[in-house]
Structures are given as C-alpha cells and as structure tokens.
C-alpha positions as CSV (number, residue, x, y, z in Angstrom):
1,X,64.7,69.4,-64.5
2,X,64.6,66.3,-61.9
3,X,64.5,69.0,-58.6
4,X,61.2,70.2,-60.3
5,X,60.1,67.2,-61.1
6,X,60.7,66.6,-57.3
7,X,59.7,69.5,-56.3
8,X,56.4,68.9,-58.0
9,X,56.1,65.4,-56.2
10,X,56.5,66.8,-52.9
11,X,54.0,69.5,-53.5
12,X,51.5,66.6,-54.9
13,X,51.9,64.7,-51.6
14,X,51.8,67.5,-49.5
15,X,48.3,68.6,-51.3
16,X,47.0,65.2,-50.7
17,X,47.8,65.6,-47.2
18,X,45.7,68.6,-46.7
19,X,42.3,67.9,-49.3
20,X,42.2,64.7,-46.9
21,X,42.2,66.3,-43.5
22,X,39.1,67.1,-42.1
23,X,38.3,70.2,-40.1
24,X,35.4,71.3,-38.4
25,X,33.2,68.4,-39.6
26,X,33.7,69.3,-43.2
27,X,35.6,67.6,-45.3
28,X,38.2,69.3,-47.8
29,X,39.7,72.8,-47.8
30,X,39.6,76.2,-49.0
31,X,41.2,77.3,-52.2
32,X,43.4,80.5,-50.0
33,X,44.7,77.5,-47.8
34,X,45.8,75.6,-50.6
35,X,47.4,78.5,-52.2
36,X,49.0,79.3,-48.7
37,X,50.2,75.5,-48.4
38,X,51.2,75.3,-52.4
39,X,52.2,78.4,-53.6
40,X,50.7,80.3,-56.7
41,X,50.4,77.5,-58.9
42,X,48.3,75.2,-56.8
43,X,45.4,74.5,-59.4
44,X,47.9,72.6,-61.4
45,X,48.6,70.9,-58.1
46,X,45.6,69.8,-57.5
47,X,45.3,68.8,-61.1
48,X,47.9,66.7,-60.5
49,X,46.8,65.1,-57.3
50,X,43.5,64.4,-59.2
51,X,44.8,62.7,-62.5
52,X,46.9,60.0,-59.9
53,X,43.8,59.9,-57.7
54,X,41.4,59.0,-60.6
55,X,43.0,55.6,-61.1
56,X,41.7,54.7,-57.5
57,X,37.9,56.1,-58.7
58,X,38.8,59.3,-56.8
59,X,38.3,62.7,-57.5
60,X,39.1,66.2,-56.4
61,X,36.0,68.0,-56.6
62,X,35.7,72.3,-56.4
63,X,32.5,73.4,-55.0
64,X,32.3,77.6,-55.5
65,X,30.1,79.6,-53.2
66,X,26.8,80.1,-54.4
67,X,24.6,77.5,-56.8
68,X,26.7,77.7,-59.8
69,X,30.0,77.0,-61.1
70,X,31.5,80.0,-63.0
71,X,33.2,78.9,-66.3
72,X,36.3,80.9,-65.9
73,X,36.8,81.2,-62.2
74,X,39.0,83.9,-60.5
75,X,41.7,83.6,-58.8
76,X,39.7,85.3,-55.6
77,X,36.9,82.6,-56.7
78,X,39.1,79.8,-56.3
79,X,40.2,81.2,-53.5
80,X,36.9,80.9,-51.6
81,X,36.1,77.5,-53.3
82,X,36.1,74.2,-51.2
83,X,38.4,71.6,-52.4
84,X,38.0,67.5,-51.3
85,X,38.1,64.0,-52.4
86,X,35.3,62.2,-53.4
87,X,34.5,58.5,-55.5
88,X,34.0,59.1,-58.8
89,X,30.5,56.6,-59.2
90,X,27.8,56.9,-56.4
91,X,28.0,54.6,-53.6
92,X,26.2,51.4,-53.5
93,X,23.9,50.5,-50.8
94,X,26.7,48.7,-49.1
95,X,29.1,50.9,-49.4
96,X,27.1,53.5,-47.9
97,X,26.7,51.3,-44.8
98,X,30.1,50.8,-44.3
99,X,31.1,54.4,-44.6
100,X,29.0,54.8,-41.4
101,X,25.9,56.2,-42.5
102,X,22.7,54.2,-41.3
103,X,20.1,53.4,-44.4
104,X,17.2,55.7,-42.3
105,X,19.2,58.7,-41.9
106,X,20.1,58.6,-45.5
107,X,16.4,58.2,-46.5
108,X,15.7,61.2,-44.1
109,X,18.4,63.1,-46.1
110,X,17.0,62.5,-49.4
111,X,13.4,63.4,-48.0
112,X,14.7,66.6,-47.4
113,X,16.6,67.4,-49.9
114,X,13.4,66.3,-52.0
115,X,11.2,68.5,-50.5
116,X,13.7,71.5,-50.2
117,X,13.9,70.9,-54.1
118,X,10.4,70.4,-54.4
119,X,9.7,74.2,-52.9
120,X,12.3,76.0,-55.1
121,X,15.4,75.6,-53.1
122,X,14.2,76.6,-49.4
123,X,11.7,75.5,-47.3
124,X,10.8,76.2,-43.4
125,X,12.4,73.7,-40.6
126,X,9.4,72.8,-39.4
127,X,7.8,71.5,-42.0
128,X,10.5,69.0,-42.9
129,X,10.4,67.9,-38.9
130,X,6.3,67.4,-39.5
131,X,6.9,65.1,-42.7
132,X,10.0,63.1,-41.4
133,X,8.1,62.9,-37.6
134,X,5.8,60.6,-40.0
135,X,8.5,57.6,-40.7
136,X,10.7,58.4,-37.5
137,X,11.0,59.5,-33.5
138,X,10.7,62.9,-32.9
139,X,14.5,62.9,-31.0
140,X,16.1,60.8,-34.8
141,X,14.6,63.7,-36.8
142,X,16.3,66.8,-34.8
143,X,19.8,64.9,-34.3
144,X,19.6,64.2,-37.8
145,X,18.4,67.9,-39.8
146,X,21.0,69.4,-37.1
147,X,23.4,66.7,-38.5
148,X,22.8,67.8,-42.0
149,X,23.3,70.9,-41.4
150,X,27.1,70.7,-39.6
151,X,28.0,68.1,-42.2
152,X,27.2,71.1,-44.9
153,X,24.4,69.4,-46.6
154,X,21.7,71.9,-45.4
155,X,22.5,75.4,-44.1
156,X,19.7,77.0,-41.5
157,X,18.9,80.8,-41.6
158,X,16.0,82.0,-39.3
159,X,14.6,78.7,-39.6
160,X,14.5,77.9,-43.0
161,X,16.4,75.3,-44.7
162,X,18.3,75.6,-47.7
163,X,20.6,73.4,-49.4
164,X,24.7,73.9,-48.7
165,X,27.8,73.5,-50.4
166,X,27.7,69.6,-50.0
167,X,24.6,68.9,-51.0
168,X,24.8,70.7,-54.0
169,X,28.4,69.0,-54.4
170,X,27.3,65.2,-53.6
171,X,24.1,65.0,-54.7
172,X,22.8,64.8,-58.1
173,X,19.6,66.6,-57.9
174,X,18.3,65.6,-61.3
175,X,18.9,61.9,-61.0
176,X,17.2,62.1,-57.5
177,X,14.1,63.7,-58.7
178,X,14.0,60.8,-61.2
179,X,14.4,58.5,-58.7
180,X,11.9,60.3,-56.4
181,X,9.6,60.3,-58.9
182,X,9.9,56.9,-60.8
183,X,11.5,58.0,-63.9
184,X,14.4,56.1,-65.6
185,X,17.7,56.8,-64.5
186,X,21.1,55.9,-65.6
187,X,22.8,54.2,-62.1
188,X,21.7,50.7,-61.6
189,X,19.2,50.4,-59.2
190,X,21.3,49.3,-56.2
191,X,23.2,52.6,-56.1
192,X,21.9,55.7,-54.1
193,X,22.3,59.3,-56.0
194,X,24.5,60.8,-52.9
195,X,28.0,60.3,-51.8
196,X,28.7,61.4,-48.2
C-alpha cells in the first residue's frame, strides 16, 4: 500500500511538472500528453494535483475544443482537452500588473472580446483595429490583436476574429458584459473579469 501511495506522489509531482511548463506560448498541456506522461489513470492525477493546488487558490482548469463543456467527456475528448493552472478568484488590478500585462493592453483585450461578443462570437479584424485605432497607435493595436491571438485568446481565420480556447477559459463572459454595460456584478470593483 505505501509504494502506491508513492507511486501516486511521484506521479502527482511529475503532473505538476508538466501542466506548469509552457510550450509554444500557451500555457498547459494536452490531455494525450498527460495520458502519455501518467498513464491511463491520469484524470485522477490531475484530480489530485488540483485538490493540493486549491489550498494555494490554484486550480487545474480543462478547456475542451469547441464552446462547450460536454458533461460526460470521452476518453478521446479528454484527450484533445487543454489542461493548466490557473487562480481560482480573478486578479486584482495589481496583480494583473505584476503578472506583466500592461493596464492598456488589457483594456484593448476586453474591447475586443466585447465586441466579438457583441456580434455573436465573430467579427472581422478590421473593424476591431478601427475601434481600438480610437484609444491607441496604430503599431500598439496590431502587436497587440496578433498578441491575442498566439496567446490563444483570439483565433484568426481569413480575417475574422473569433474567440479561442483561453478566452473562453479565462474570461467570464457574463460578468464582463455586466461590467461592460453597468450592471451589478458579484467581484468587487477593483478586480478585472480575466485571468491571463
């Protein structure tokens, strides 16, 4: 019982290890790496990991392709889903700032994601350059929209926009149209509704 037990610890660790890496600009991993890492049983890895993490306001978060968590995902689902670590509570202001993200570009992100919301989940590039061209330099809004898009916030296909697997991860979509819009929300007003 105590080599399982161990075995189980190392396996924890050594999921850890990998959900924190960072490859290609995006954080986390996919679900067929974990299982290659892990073994078969790697959701109740990663169930582990996450119950120790939670303590630090941590969380391992599964983002599935496409818009909507299935209820009773398959194996080949969880295969293709993203695992990574994210806080548990949106970021304040400050934090934000210290995690290396300047208070414009954020803005521009939630302008964007805004107005991609606003039009029904796409809308065309240019556009979003003409409204954010209004508030910043023409050079601020490419680097940043081309930003978004290899952080995994926005995804581009023939020049349309559309929200990716982190923005629909990080963000809180209803709690930023509230906020967009006036309405009351629950976060204190200090806090901003994503968590890059």
């Amino acid at each position: 019982m105590a080599e399982d037990t161990g075995a189980y610890v190392r396996r924890v660790k050594r999921a850890a290890k990998i959900i924190f890496y960072r490859r290609h600009r995006q954080p986390g991993v996919k679900g067929w790496e974990l299982r290659r890492a892990l073994g078969k049983e790697y959701i109740k890895i990663v169930d582990l990991l996450n119950h120790q993490l939670s303590s630090l306001g941590l969380q391992v978060n599964t983002v599935y392709e496409g818009s909507e968590r299935p209820q009773n995902p398959t194996s080949e689902q969880l295969d293709r889903a993203r695992f990574y670590v994210a806080v548990k509570e949106p970021l304040t202001a400050s934090d934000l700032v210290m995690s290396g993200w300047r208070v414009d570009d954020v803005a521009a992100l939630v302008v964007t994601v805004s107005y991609i919301i606003s039009k029904q989940g796409k809308a065309a590039r240019r556009d979003i350059e003409q409204i954010l061209r209004e508030k910043f330099p023409k050079w601020r809004v490419e680097r940043n929209l081309n930003r978004y898009i290899r952080q995994g916030y926005l995804n581009e296909v023939d020049d349309v926009l559309y929200l990716d697997w982190r923005a629909r991860a990080e963000i809180d979509q209803k709690t930023l149209i509230k906020l967009v819009i006036g309405g009351e929300t629950s976060p204190s007003s200090d806090q901003t509704p994503t968590s890059p």
